[in-house]
N, C-alpha and C positions, 0 to 999 in steps of 0.2 A: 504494500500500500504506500502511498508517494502523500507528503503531502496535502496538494490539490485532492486525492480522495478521500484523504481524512478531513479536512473543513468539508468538505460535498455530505458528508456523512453528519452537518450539525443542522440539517435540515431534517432530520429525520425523530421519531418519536424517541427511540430508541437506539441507546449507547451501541456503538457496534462492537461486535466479538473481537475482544482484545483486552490485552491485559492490564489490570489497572491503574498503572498510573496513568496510562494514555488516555484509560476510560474517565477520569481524574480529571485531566486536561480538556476532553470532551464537554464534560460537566462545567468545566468554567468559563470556555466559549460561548456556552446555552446562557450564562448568567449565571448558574447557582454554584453561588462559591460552597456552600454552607455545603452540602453534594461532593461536592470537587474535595472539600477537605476533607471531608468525613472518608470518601473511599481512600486518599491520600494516606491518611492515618494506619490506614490496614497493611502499607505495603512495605515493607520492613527489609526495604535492602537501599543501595544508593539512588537507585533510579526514582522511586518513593521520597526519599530525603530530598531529591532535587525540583521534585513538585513537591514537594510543603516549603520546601522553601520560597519558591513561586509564588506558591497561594500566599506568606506572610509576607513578602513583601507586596505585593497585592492590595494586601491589606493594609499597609504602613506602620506593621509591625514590623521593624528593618531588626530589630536585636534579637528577634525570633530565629527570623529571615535566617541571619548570621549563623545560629547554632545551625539550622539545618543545610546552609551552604556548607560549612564544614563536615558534616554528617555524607553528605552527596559529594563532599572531595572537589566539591566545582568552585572556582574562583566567585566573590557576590557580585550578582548581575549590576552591572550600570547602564546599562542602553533599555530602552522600551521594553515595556511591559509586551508589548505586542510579538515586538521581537525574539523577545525570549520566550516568550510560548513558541512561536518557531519553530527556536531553536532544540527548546526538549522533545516539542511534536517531531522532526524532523529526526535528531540523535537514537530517541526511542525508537522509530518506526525502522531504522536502519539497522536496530541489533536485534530486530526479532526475525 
């Protein structure tokens, strides 16, 4: 999946089959962070820590944010919120 077919997919009722943090990041392009976080919560490796980390800065919880950039190993985002959904939509979709 590329992508252009993962945003095609935030038209849809439902989350498409994938794994969640993607599914995570789905939920936050819809709007529903409170969703987004909630499944974020559940996924307990770095790819998980790099969407929560997302989601709190998001939220402009930046010292949240911070723990869990460290947690996910990723350097803390400074460019667009937009951008960096992107960039995990894109990084995740390329190591499944």
């Amino acid at each position: 999946m590329t992508l252009s077919d993962f945003t095609a997919t935030l038209k849809n009722a439902a989350a498409p089959d994938l794994p969640p943090a993607l599914v995570a990041l789905w939920h936050d392009a819809r709007g529903d962070w409170d969703m987004a976080h909630k499944v974020a919560q559940d996924v307990n490796d770095r790819r998980g820590a790099w969407v929560h980390a997302y989601l709190h800065r998001k939220e402009g919880d930046i010292g949240n944010a911070r723990y869990w950039y460290g947690e996910a190993q990723k350097p803390e985002a400074t460019d667009s919120l937009e951008a960096e959904w992107e960039r995990i939509v894109s990084e995740l979709l390329n190591t499944e």
